[in-house]
Structure formats: C-alpha cells, structure tokens
N, C-alpha and C positions, 0 to 999 in steps of 0.2 A: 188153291193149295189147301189140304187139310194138315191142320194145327191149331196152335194155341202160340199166344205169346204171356208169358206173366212176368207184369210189370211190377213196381212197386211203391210205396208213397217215397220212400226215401231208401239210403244205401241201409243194408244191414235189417232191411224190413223182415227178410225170409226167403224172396226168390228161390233162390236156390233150394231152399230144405223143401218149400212146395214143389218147384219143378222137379226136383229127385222125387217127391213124393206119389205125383202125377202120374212120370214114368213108370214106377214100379206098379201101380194101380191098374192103367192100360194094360203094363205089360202081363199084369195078371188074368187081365179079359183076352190076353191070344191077341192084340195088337201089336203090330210090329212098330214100335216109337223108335224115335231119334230123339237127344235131348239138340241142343242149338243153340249156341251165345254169339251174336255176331262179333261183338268185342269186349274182352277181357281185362281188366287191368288189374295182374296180379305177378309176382313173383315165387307162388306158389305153382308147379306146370308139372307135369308128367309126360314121359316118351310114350312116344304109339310108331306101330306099324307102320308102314307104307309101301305095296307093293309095285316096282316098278311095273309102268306100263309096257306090254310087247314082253314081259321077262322076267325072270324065274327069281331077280335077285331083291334084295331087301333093304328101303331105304327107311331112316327114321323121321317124326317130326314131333313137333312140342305143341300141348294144347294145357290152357289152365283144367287145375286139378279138379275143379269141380264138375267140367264137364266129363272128365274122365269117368269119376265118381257116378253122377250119371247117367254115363252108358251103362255100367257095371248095373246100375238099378234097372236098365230100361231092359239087358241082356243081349246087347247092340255091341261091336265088335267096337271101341274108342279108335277116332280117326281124325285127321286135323281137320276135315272140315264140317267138323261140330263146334270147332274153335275157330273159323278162320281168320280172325284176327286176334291177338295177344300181345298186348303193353303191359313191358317189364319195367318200373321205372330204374331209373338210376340215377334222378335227381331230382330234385323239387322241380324241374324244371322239363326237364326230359325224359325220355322213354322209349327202352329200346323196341323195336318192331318185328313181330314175329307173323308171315302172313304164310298162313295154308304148311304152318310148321316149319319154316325157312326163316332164317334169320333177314331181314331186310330194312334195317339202318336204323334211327332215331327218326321220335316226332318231339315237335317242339310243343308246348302249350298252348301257342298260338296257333297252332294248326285246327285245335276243334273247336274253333269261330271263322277262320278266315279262308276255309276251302279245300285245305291242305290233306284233307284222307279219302276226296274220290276216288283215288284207286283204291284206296281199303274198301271202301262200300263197294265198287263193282267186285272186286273179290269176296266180299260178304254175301252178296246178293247171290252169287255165282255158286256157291258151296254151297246155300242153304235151298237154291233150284236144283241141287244133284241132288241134296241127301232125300228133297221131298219123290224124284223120279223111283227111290229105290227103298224109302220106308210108306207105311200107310199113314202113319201120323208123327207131326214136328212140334216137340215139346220145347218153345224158343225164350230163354229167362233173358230179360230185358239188362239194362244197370243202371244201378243210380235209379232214379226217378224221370219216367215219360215227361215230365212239365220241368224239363230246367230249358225254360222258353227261352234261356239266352244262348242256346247249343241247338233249336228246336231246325234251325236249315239246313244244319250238315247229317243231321241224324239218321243214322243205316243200320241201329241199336233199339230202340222203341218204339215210336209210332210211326218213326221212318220205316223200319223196319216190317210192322204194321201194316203198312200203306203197299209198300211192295209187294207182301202176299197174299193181302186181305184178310190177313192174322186177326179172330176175334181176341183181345184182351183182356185178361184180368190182371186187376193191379189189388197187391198185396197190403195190408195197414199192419204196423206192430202194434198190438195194444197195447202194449208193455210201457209203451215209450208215454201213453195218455195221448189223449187228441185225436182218436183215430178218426172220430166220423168227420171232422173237420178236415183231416188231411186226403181222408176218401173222397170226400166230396170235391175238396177243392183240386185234388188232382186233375178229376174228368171238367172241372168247372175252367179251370186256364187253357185247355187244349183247342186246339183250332178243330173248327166240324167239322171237318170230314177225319179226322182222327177220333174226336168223340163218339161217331157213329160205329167207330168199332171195339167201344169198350163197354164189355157185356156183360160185368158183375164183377165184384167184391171177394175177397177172401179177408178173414181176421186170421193175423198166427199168435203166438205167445199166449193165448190166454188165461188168466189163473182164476178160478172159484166157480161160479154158478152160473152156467152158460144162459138159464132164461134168463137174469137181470137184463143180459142185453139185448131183447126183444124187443121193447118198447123204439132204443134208438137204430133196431135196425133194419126196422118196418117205418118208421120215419125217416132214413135215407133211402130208402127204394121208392117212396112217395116224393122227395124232393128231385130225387135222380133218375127215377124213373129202373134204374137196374138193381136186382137182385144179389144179395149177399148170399154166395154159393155155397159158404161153409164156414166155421170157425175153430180151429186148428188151437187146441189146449199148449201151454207150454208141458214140456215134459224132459225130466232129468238127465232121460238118457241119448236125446236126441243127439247126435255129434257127429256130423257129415267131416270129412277130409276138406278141410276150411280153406277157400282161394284170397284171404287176405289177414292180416293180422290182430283183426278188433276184437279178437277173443280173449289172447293168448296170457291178458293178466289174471283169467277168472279161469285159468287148468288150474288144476292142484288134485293128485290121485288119490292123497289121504297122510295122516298124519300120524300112523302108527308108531309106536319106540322105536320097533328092530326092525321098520324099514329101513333099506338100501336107500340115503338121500339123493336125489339128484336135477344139480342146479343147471338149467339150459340158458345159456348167455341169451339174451331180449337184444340182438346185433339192430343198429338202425333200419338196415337195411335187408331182413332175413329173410330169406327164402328158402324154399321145400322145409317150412318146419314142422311137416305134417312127418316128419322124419321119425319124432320122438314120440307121432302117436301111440306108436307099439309099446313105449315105457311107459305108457300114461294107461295102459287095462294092466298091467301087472298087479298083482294085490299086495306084495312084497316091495314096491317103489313109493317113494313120495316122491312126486314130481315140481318142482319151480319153477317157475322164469327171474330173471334174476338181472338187474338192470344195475348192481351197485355195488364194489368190492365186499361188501360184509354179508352179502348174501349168498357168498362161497360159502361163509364159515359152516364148517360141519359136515357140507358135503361131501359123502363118497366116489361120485363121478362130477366131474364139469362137463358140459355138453360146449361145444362151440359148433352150432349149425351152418349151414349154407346161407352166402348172403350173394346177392348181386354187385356188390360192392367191396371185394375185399380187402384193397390197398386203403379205402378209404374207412372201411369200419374196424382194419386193425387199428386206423390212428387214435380213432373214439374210443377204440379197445385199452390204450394207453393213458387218453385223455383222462378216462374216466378212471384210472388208476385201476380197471379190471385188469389188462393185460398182467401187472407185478403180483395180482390176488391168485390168477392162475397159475403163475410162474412159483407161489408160496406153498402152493396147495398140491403143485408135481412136488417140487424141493420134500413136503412133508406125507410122500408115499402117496396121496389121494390119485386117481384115477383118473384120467383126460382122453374123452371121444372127440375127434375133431374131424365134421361131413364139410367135405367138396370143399367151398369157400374154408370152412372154420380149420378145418385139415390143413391147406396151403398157409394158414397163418400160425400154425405147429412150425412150419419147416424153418433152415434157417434165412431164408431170401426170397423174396417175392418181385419179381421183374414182370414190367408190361412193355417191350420192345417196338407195339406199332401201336400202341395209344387205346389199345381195347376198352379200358373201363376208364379214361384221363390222358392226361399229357403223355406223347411217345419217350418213351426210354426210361418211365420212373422205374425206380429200384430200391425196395425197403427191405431193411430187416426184419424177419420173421420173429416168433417167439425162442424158435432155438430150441425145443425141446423136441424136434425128430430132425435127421440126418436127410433133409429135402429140400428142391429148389423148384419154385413153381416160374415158368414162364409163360405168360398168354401168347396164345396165338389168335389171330384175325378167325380163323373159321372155327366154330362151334364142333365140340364133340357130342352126338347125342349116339346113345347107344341101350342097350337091355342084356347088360351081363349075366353069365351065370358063372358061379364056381366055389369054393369051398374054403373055408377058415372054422380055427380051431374047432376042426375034425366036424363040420356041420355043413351040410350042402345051404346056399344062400345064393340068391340074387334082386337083381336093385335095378336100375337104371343111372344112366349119366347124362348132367347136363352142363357140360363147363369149356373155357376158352383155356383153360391151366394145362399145361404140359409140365408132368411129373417126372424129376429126374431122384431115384434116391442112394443116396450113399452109403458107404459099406456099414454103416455102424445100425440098419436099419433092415427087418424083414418085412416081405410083403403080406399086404393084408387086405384085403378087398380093392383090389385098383389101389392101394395106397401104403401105408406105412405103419409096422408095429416098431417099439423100444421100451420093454418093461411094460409098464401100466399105462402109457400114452396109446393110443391109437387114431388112427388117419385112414379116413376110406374116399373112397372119389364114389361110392356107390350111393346115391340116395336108396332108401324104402328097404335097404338091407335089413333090417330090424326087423320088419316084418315077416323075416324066416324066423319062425317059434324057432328052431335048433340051436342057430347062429345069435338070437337073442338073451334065451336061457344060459345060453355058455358064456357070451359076453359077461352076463353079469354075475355068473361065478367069479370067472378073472377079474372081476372088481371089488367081488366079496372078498377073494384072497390077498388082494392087493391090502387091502385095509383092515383085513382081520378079523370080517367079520364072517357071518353063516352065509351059504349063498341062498338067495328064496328059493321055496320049490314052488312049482306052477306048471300047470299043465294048461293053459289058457292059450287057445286059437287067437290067431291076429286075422284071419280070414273067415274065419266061422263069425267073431262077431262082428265085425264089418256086416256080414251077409246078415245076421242079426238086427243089425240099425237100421239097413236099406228095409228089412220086413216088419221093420218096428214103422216104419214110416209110413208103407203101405197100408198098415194095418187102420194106421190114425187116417191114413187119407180115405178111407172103406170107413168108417165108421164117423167122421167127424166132416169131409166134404161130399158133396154131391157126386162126384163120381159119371154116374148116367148125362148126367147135364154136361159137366165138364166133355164127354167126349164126345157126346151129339154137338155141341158149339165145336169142335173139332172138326169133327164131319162135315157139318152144313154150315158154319159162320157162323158171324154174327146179324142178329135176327135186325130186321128192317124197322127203322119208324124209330129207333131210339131220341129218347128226347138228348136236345141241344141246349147244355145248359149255359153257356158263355154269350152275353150278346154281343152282336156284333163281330165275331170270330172269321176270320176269311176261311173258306172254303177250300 
C-alpha cells in the first residue's frame, strides 16, 4: 500500500497540523491523497455524504472534524471511511461508538486492554483497504503516541496500523514542550522490531528562533537512531486547523479592542462542535472568551452556550457552577443569548430523555426557560446538511443530534431552532460560517445592547482556504517534501537499525 502514517511522541505533538500539511503538499504535486485516522476520540465531527449503494438517494455519516478538515486540504471528497472509527465520550468512563459514520453503541475503557474493538479494527483495516484501491496516496495521522506499550496488542491506530499496510512512519516531537530528542528517540527505542523497522524519520513542529542551533542534536539522533530528521516545522501565529479536541480552547482570544462586540462562549464540561464559534474568532470587530465562571459574563454582549455531548448532565454543571442564573441575569439585562444544538435545548423550558439516550430512561429537567421549547431524545441520531435562510441571509450548517425540537407559540423559527427577542437557538452547527447569516446575526446583537454593529467584509471560507495554503506553504519550505513522498511510494527503506534490545519480533 502506498502511504504514510504520522505518529507522534505524545497527544497534542502536531499530527494533525502535519498530516493536513502533507496532504495539501502532495496534493500540490497532482497526487491524489486520502487523509486516514483509524480511530478518533473526539467530540468535535462533521456530516459527510454518503451515496447509497445501487441508488440515486442520499445517506449521511459522522467523521471527526479533523479528518474532514483534511480532505478539504488534500481536495478529496470527505467520507466516513477516512474516519472509520469515532469515540465521542460521554463519560470518564465511556464512549459512544461511531463506526463507518453509524451510530454503534458505547465502549467501555476496558475494552482498549482486553480485546473488546476487533470489530473496530477489522472495520478500520477494511476502509483504509478501500480508500488506498481508489486514491494514489494514504496520508494515515496516528493518536496518542505509537509506544503506549500497555495498549501496544489491540492496536489497529499506529504501528498496529503500521504493520497492516506496511505504512512507513514518522513520528512527530513538540519542541515546544522541551525533551524532544529524548522523546524521539525514545519513542522508536520502546517499540517492538518489526514496528521499528518501519519508522523512517523525524519531524520537529512548534519550533521558535534559530533553526541551526538544532544541528548539532539532530545529526546526533540520526547517529544514535540511525533515521533522519525530515524537516522542522517553525511555530507560527496563524496556524489554526478546525481542532478535534478541546486542549486549545483556553488560549482563543480574538483581541481586546474597546468597541468590540464582547463575546463570552460557555467552556461546557463536555463541549462539542465548538469549532462553531470559529467564524466569531476572524471577525476584527469581536473579542472572543471562553468563559468557565459566572463573572466572566460580565460585560458581555452575546453568551454563547455551544453543543455538548452531554446535555442533561452539563446543564446541571451549568447551575452547579452558578453559570446557569449569570445567563439567566445577563437575558433579564437585554444581553444577547446564542444557544448551538446541545446549548439551544438547555434555552428551552424541558429537557426529556425517554429511552435513556445520554443516562437513565425517563429523566426530565427543567430547561433555562428562556425560549418556548421542549427537547426530547430519541434513540436514533439525526445527521443531516441543511440549507435555508434566516434574517434575510441564505445559510447552511449541518446536524448532529438525538434532540427532537417541539416549539411553542410564543417562539419563531430560526435555523432548525428557535428565535424570542435577542435569545436565539439553532439545531444547525457551522451556520456561522455563512459570512451573510453571521454579519446580521451580530447586528441583532449590536442592536440588542445598543451598541454599532461591526462592519466586516471577511470570508469564513476564503481564509480557512488561507490556512490550509499557509500550511502547505511551510510544508514546501520547512519539510522535505520529495522524501516524504518517495517513503510514500516505495516504503520504508530496508536495514533500519533496531534500537530496543531484546524486543520480540
């Protein structure tokens, strides 16, 4: 099989920003790439296509956002099985199971020690042998780190993965983090041989200052390790991929100007698609928050309450944490209330889960009260890719939710969801990202509180396409390239040294 897999020393190394980077690279030389994650654990996910087999009509499915992301770099049509597998958790303990974009029950934690996901891996294994029959090249981003040797039997994610298609390897270092050559090293130094034989160089990302200092130690790991450091990837400001987990989300902040429009996005335990509010985060007229503690309403003009996988149980956190009565002070005093998917149904006045969807069967909570709706789960998943029109701007989104929306007279509709005065409710994720339907929104919140509305002419898809060619650009300039695709073409090269002694085979 021709591809790549890229691993990394630890979660949050970079994968992902190299594998998008890769993609868009290839896809620049007339390569037809796939990007590839066997398994995902995110609750950030986006809807894709799916054409019935034999027939004309149109099914949907879920794949984490990052792979979605990129396709979009590689210029590959997003499809589930670029994801085929996806854990959403929904509790420290558990997680629901999304395989080939169908919903397919919970895994427990003991399952990735004690056997419990060979059918995920023969369905991983099985999607990533279609995509390679119908692309030229399989760009496959690892997770976590290839050496967490106490997962290393069931693994169908890294060198498991690896091993199945004879994926040469690179594993990713943060420099950022300090320790790199120690964690590079010792990545390839814990793995068993015949895994090490397929890892065939280095990448540094994050780096900041004077790229020769690092000459000296990285001519001395290709002498201890025998493999080549293929490039090292600067940090840069504007890097900001559509993120598949939440370890960013305390370091957004858009800017801090006076006569910004402020606006605070609830930090829910359990949040998901909150790549929702990217599109408020390039406005130059927004100051953006996240916002984990009733006093960090104060002042704002909109509350965001995003989507969460968890809604019964992070409206309670919502109260716990005395947020819920901060939002309830901040509608009472004219401010401005967005509320996506999850965050919208804890708007309405009741929240019912009848056959146990996200807890025990039949809970039923009061909502915040503040829109004329009653959210009830049902057992099977809505995923859909709407289009259609609010305050006079054409807009469309996707949906990913088990909530059935009933609303009451006292409320208009508004994206899948619910207007009353300055509150708003959409069942639409990525709606925001209509420049039309955004710009207006945030008039009606400039007018709601008095203030100017920003003006802004700033694409949400132009600079998306921006970042994907910002990323290319550094991967053309800053990694190998030529090398990277020949190790794609032809493997990993023979005779690599084995550094673990003693390692079974």
């Amino acid at each position: 099989m021709r591809g790549l897999l890229v691993a990394g020393t630890t979660s949050d190394a970079g994968k992902t920003v190299v594998t998008t980077a890769i993609c868009r690279a290839f896809a620049r030389r007339g390569v037809k790439v796939a990007p590839f994650k066997s398994q995902n654990m995110s609750n950030n996910s986006m809807v894709v296509r799916a054409e019935v087999e034999g027939g004309s009509a149109t099914t949907h499915g879920e794949i984490g956002r990052a792979q979605w992301i990129q396709a979009v770099a590689a210029g590959a049509v997003p499809e589930a099985a670029m994801n085929p597998v996806l854990l959403k958790p929904g509790s420290d303990h558990t997680s629901h199971v999304v395989v080939m974009g169908k919903p397919a029950g919970t895994l427990g934690a003991r399952s990735f020690v004690d056997g419990g996901r060979a059918h995920l891996a023969e369905a991983a294994f099985a999607a990533l042998d279609d995509l390679a029959s119908r692309y030229d090249v399989i760009v496959a981003e690892g997770a976590g780190s290839p050496t967490e040797i106490n997962l290393r039997g069931n693994d169908y994610v890294n060198m498991g993965l690896a091993r199945h298609a004879g994926l040469p390897t690179v594993v990713v270092g943060d420099i950022d983090r300090g320790g790199v050559f120690a964690a590079l090293f010792g990545t390839v130094a814990l793995l068993e041989a015949a895994d090490q034989d397929l890892v065939a160089g280095f990448v540094m990302n994050k780096f900041r200052g004077d790229v020769s200092l690092l000459a000296p130690g990285i001519d001395r790991l290709a002498e201890l390790s025998g493999r080549p450091t293929l490039g090292v990837l600067p940090w840069h400001p504007d890097v900001w991929l559509d993120s598949e987990d939440a370890l960013d989300l305390e370091g957004r902040r858009s800017g801090d100007r006076d006569d910004a429009l402020r606006v605070a996005v609830v930090r829910l335990p359990r949040i998901s698609n909150f790549t929702d509010v990217d599109a408020l985060g390039i406005e130059p007229g927004i100051d953006l928050v996240f916002a984990s503690q009733p006093h960090h309403l104060d002042g704002a003009d909109l509350v965001v309450l995003p989507g969460t996988r968890a809604t019964i149980g992070d409206l309670a956190w919502l109260r716990e944490r005395g947020l819920a009565a901060a939002v309830l002070r901040h509608a009472a005093a004219g401010g401005a209330v967005l509320g996506i998917c999850g965050g919208f149904q804890m708007l309405g006045r009741v929240v019912a889960d009848p056959d146990g969807v996200e807890g025990p069967a039949g809970a039923e909570v009061e909502g915040l009260g503040l829109l004329d709706v009653r959210t009830d789960f049902g057992a099977e998943k809505v995923l859909r890719l709407p289009t259609g029109e609010a305050l006079g701007q054409s807009a469309s989104g996707y949906e990913i939710h088990h909530g059935r929306i009933t609303r009451g007279d006292g409320v208009e509709d508004f994206l899948g969801g619910a207007r009353s005065g300055a509150v708003f409710g959409t069942m639409w994720h990525g709606s925001l990202e209509s420049d039309g339907l955004r710009r207006a929104l945030l008039a009606e919140v400039a007018t709601a509180v008095g203030r100017s509305a920003p003006v802004s002419d700033v694409s949400f898809a132009a600079r998306r396409e921006a970042r994907l060619d910002l990323l290319g650009d550094l991967a053309e300039e800053h990694l190998d390239v030529d090398r990277l695709l020949a190790l794609a073409l032809t493997g990993a090269p023979a005779g690599l040294r084995r550094l673990a002694p003693g390692a079974p085979a």
